[in-house]
GUNUKOL-923397 format. One record per residue (C-alpha): residue number from 1; residue in three letters; chain; x, y, z. Coordinates in steps of 0.1 Angstrom, whole numbers, m for minus. Example, Ala and Ser with C-alpha at 12.3 -4.5 7.8 and 13.67 -1.06 7.14 Angstrom:
1_ALA_A_123_m45_78
2_SER_A_137_m11_71
***
This chain:
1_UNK_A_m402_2034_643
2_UNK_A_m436_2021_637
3_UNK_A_m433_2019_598
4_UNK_A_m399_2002_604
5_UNK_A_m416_1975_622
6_UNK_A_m439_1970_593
7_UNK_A_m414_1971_564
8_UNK_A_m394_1941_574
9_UNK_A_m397_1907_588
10_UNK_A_m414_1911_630
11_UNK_A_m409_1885_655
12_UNK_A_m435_1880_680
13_UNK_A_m424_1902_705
14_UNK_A_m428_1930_677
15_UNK_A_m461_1917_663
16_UNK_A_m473_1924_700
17_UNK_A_m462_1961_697
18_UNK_A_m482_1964_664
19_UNK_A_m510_1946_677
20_UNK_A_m508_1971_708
21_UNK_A_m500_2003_688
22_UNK_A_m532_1995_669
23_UNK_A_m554_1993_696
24_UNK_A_m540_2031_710
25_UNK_A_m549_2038_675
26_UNK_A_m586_2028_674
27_UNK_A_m596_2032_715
28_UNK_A_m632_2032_709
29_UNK_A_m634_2002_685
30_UNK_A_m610_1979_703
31_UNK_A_m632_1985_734
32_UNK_A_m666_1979_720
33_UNK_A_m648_1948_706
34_UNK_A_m636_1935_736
35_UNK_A_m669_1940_761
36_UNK_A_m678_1906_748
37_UNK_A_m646_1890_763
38_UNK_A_m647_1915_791
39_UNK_A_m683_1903_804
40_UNK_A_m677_1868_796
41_UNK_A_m648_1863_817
42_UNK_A_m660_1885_843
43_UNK_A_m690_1864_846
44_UNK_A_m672_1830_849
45_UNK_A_m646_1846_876
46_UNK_A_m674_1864_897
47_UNK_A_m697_1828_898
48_UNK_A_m664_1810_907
49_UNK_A_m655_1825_932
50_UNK_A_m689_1828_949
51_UNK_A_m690_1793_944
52_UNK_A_m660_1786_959
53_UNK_A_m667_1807_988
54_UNK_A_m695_1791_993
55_UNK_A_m680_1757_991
56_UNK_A_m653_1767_1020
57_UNK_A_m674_1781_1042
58_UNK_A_m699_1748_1041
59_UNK_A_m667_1726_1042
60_UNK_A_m659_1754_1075
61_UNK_A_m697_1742_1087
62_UNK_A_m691_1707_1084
63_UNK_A_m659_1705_1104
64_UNK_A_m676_1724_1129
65_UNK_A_m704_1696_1133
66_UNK_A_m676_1670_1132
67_UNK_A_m664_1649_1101
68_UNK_A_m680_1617_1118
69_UNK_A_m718_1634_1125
70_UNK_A_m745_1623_1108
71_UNK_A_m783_1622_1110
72_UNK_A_m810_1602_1103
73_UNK_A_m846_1609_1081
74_UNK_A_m873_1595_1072
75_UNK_A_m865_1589_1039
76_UNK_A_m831_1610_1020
77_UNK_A_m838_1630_990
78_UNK_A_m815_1655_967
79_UNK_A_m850_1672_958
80_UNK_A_m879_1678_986
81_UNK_A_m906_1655_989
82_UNK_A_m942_1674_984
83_UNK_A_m958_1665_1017
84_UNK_A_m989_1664_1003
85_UNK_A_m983_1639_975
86_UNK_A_m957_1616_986
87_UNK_A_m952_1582_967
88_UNK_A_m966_1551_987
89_UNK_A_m930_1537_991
90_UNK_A_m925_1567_1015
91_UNK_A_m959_1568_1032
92_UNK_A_m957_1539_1046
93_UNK_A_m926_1545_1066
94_UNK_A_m926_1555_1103
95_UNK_A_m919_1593_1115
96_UNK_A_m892_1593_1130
97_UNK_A_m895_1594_1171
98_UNK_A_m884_1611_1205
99_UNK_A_m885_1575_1217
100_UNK_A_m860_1565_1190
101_UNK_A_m836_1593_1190
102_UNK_A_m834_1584_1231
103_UNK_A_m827_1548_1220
104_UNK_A_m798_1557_1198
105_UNK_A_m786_1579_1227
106_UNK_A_m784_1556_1251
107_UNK_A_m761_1529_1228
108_UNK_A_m722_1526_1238
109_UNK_A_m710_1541_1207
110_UNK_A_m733_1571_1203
111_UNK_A_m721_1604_1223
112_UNK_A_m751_1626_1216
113_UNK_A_m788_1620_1193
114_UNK_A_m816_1643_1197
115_UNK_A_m847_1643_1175
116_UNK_A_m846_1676_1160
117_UNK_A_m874_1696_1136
118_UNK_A_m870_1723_1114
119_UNK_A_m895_1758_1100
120_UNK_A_m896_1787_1085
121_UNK_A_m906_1815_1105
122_UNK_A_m900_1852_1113
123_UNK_A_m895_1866_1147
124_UNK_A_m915_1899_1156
125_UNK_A_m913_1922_1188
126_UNK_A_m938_1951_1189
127_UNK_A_m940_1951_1151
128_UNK_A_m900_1950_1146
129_UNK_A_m899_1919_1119
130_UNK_A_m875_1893_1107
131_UNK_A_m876_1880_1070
132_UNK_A_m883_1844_1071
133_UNK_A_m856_1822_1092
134_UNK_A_m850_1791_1103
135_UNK_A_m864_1777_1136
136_UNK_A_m848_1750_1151
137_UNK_A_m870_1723_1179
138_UNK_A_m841_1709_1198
139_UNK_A_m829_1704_1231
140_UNK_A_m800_1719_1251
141_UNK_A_m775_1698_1230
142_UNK_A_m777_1720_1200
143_UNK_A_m746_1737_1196
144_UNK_A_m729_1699_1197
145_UNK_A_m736_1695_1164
146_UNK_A_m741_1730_1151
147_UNK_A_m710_1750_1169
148_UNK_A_m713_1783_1177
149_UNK_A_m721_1792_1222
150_UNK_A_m744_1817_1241
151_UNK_A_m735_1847_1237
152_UNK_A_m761_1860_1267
153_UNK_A_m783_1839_1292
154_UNK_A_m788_1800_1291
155_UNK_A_m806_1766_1272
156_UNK_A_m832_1750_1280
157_UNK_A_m835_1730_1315
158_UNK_A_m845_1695_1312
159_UNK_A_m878_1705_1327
160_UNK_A_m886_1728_1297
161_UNK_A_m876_1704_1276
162_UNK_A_m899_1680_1285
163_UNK_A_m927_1700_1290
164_UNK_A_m923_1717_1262
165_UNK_A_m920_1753_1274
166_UNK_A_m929_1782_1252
167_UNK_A_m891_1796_1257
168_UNK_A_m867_1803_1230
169_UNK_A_m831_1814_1219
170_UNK_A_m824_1834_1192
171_UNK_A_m797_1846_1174
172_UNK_A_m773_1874_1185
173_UNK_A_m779_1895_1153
174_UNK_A_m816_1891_1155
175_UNK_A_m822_1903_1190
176_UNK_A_m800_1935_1181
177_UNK_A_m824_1944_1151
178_UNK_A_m856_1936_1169
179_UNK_A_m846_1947_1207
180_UNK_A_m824_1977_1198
181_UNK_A_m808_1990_1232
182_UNK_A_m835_1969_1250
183_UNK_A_m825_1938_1272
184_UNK_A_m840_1909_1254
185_UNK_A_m835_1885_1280
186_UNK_A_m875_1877_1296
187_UNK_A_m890_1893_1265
188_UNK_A_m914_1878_1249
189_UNK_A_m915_1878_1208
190_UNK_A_m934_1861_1179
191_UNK_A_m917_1836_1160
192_UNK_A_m940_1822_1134
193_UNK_A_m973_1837_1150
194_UNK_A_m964_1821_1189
195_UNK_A_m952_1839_1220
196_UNK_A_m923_1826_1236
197_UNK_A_m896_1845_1261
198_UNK_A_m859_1847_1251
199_UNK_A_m840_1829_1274
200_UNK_A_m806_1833_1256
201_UNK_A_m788_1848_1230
202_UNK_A_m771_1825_1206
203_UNK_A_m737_1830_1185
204_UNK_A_m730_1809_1156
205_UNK_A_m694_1802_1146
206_UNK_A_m674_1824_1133
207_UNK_A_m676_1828_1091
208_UNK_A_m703_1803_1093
209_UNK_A_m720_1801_1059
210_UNK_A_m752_1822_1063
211_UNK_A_m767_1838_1037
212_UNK_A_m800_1858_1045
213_UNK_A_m830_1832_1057
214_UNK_A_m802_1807_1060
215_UNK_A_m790_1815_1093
216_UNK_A_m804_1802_1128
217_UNK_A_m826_1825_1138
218_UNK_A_m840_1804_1165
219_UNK_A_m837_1776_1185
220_UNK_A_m870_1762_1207
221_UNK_A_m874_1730_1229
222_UNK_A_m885_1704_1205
223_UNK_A_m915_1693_1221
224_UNK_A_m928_1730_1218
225_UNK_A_m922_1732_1181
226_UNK_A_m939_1698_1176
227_UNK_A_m972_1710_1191
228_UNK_A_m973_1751_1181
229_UNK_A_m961_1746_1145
230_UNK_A_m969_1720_1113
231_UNK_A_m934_1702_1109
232_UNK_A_m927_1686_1075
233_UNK_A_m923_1652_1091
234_UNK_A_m907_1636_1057
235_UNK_A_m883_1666_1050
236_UNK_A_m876_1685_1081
237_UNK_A_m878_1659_1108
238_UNK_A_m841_1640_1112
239_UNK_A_m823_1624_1146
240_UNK_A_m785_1643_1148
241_UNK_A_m761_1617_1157
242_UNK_A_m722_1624_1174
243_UNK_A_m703_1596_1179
244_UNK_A_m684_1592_1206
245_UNK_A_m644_1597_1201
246_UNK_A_m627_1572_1180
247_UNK_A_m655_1554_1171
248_UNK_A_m660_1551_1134
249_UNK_A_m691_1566_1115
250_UNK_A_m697_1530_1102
251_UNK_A_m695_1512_1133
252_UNK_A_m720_1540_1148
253_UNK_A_m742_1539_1117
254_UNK_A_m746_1500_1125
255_UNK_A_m753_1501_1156
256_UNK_A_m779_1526_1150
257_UNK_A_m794_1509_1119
258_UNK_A_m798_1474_1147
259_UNK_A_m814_1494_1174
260_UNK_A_m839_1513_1142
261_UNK_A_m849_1481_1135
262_UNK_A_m854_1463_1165
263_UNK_A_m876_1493_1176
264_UNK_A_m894_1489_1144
265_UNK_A_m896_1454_1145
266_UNK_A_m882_1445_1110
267_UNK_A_m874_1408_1100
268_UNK_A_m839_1403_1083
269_UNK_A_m855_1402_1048
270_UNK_A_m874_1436_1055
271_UNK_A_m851_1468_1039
272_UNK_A_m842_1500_1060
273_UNK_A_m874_1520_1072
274_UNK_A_m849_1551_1075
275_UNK_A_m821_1566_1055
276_UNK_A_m788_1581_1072
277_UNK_A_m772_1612_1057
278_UNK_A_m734_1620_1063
279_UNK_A_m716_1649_1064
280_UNK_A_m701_1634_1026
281_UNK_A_m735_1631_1012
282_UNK_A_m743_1665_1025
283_UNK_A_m711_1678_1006
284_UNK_A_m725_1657_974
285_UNK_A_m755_1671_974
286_UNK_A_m744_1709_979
287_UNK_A_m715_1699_949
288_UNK_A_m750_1693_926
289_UNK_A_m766_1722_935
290_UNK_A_m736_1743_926
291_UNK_A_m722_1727_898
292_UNK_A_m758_1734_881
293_UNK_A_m758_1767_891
294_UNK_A_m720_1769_878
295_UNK_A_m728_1750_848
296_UNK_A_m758_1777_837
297_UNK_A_m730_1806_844
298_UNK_A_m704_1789_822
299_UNK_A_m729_1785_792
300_UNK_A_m739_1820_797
301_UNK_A_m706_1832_797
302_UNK_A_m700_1813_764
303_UNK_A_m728_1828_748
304_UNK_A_m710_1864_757
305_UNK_A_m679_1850_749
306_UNK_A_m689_1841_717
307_UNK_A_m704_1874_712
308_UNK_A_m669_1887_721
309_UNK_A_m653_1862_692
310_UNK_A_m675_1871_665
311_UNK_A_m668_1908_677
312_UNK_A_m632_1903_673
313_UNK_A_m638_1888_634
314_UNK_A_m657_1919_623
315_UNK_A_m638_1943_637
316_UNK_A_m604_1922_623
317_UNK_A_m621_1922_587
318_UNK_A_m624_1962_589
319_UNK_A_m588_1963_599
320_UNK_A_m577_1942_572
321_UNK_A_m599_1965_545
322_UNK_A_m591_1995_568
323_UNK_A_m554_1984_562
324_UNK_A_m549_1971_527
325_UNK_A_m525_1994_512
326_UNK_A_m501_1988_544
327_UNK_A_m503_1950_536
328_UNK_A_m492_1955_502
329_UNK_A_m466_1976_511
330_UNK_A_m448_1951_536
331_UNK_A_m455_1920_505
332_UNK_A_m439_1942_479
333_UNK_A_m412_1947_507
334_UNK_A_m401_1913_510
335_UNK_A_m430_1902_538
336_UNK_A_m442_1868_539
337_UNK_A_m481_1848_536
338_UNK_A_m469_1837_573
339_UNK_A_m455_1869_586
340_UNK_A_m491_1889_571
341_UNK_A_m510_1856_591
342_UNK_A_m488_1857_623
343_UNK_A_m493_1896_625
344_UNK_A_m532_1894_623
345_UNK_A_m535_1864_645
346_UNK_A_m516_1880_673
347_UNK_A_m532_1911_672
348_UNK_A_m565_1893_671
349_UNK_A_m551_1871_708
350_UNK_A_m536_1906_719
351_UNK_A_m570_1918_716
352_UNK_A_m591_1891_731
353_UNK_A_m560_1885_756
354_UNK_A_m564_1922_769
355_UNK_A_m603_1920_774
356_UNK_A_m599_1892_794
357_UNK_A_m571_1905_814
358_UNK_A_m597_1931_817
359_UNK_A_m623_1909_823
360_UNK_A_m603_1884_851
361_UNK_A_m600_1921_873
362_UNK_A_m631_1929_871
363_UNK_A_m647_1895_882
364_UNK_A_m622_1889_908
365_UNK_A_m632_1928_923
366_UNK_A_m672_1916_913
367_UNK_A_m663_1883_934
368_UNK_A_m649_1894_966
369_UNK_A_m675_1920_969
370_UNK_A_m703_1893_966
371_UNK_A_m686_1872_993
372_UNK_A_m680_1902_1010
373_UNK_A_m720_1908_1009
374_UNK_A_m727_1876_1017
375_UNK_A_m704_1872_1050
376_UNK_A_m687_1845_1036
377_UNK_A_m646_1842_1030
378_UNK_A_m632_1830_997
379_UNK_A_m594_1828_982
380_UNK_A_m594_1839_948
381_UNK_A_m596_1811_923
382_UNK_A_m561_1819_907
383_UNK_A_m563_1783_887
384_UNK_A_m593_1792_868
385_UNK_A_m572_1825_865
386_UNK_A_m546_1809_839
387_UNK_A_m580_1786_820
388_UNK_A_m600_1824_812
389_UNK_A_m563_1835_801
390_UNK_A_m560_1808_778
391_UNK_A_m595_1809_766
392_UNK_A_m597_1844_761
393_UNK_A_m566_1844_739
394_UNK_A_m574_1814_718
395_UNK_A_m609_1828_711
396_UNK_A_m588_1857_695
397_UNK_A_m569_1832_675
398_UNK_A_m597_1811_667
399_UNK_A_m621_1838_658
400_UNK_A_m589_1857_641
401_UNK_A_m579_1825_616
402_UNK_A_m602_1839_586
403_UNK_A_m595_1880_588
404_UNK_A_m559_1866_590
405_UNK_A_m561_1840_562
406_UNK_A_m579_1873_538
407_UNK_A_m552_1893_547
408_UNK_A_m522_1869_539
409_UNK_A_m544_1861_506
410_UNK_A_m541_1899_492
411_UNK_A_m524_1903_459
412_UNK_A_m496_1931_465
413_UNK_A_m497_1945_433
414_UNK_A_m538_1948_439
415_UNK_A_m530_1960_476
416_UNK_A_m510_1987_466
417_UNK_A_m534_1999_442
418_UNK_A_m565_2001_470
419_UNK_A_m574_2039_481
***
């Protein structure tokens, strides 16, 4: 059946079954050949669809905050200031203040603004330790803008916010590691060197982008993070802002940029001591962050993909040596340049197509398992499914065109002859 095939003129379809009867033939070749595909493919699929996890679960963040919540800094920057060399345009600005945050607060279109600060810090009880987490200074507002509720206990009273009280609420997770079977509530912990009690036990909403450090791991009154820890005043100091319902971002944003600056006592010539950051610009600057990361994954993928291609032509050239006298026998049979070609080619793409079938399991399997370590929920990128299929077969056809050309090229009467 198979010689029959070769003796006479194949359509695609039988081309395909040649190209696949040859790889049963040569396991062990056709494998090694296709890792190259198989790795590349794999690569791009697994990074996608982190990536796009990643990229639903922040967009699952931001709705959570509100669409029309944004905050206000010091000065907005896609890269962290160095605190300790800042460029004179920044220097000169104002910190931000309590006394400002309360004047945005208190405007007719504003529903919530807090001054809020941000560290690093880990949280240890009795020599049970945290890796590094985020610690939030903020006020009993907090889960306005972040989401989430109390899982166990209470926030802060006004009173300890004011004063400044050395109380705290950590996350849910957190207090199971570090208290075990223990009631956490009136304990007092470490969190970056400092004793303060637990008051509450906070739950953040559900498949909340949170990768490890990420998280919040703690929440204390502002005033006490201001005067126990160093705050990064440029970069981790900001004013959240919620307007109130059907008010629109812009007309909130202006009415917070004329209060800023009749606090700060700028004349109309004078620019913006203060930047604003929206949920959009957050977005944009998590998009840049990613598609760099992506960008370095698709070029390394290339590289292995090209590995793969050049692969497929050395392992096509030994097939076309390996086969000679079987060429010569379908020429002096009647077979065509164009049928010896279209043979080669496809079984080149039949090749490359089946390592990165191959190679689109494997990275979709790769990729839900990282999202699945990561707590995050991701669809599987079925359009970037049909690209790698596409690429993966043309790489076979493009790498494929010069064994294929040699082949077609072979004299039948000099075929023939070859031992």
């Amino acid at each position: 059946m198979f010689l029959d095939r070769l003796l006479r003129h194949t359509t695609l379809d039988e081309n395909i079954i040649i190209a696949f009867d040859n790889l049963r033939a040569n396991k062990l070749r056709s494998a090694l050949t296709m890792l190259g595909v198989v790795i590349g493919v794999a690569t791009v699929m697994t990074m996608a669809s982190i990536v796009r996890g990643v990229r639903e679960q922040i967009l699952h963040t931001l709705e959570v905050a509100g669409p029309t919540t944004f905050y206000v800094m010091k000065v907005f920057s896609q890269q962290p200031l160095n605190p300790e060399a800042l460029p004179k345009w920044v220097r000169i600005r104002p910190d931000l203040s309590e006394a400002e945050a309360a004047a945005i607060d208190r405007l007719p279109e504003i529903q919530y603004a807090a001054i809020w600060s941000q560290i690093m810090g880990r949280l240890d009880y009795h020599g049970e330790r945290t890796q590094p987490t985020t610690v939030y200074g903020a006020d009993a507002g907090f889960t306005l803008l972040m989401g989430g509720a109390l899982s166990e206990g209470r926030w802060f009273t006004p009173s300890e916010e004011r004063a400044g009280a050395a109380v705290t609420v950590i996350l849910d997770s957190h207090a199971r590691r570090l208290f075990g079977r223990l009631d956490p509530i009136g304990k007092t912990l470490l969190i970056g060197g400092k004793p303060v009690q637990v008051i509450g036990l906070y739950e953040p909403p559900a498949n909340i982008f949170t990768p490890p450090g990420a998280e919040t791991g703690a929440v204390v009154p502002y005033r006490f993070a201001d005067h126990a820890y160093y705050i990064d005043k440029t970069n981790m100091l900001f004013i959240g802002v919620k307007p109130r319902d059907g008010v629109p971002v812009a007309a909130a944003q202006e009415a917070a940029t004329v209060r800023l600056r009749e606090l700060r006592r700028l004349r109309p010539a004078d620019g913006n001591t203060f930047d604003f950051i929206t949920q959009d610009q957050i977005l944009d600057v998590f998009n840049s962050i990613t598609g760099v990361f992506f960008l370095v994954m698709i070029v390394l993928a290339s590289v292995a993909l090209m590995v793969g291609g050049i692969g497929v032509m050395a392992i096509m050239m030994v097939s076309v040596t390996d086969r000679t006298r079987e060429i010569g026998v379908r020429k002096a049979l009647g077979a065509t340049r164009r049928d010896i070609l279209m043979q080669f080619l496809v079984e080149a793409a039949t090749l490359t197509g089946f390592g990165g079938f191959i190679g689109i399991v494997v990275g979709l399997l790769a990729g839900r398992a990282a999202t699945t370590l990561m707590n995050i929920q991701a669809s599987p990128p079925w359009g970037l499914t049909l690209i790698a299929v596409g690429v993966s077969v043309g790489i076979g056809l493009v790498f494929g065109v010069l064994p294929a050309r040699r082949a077609s090229r072979l004299d039948p009467i000099e075929a023939l002859r070859y031992e």
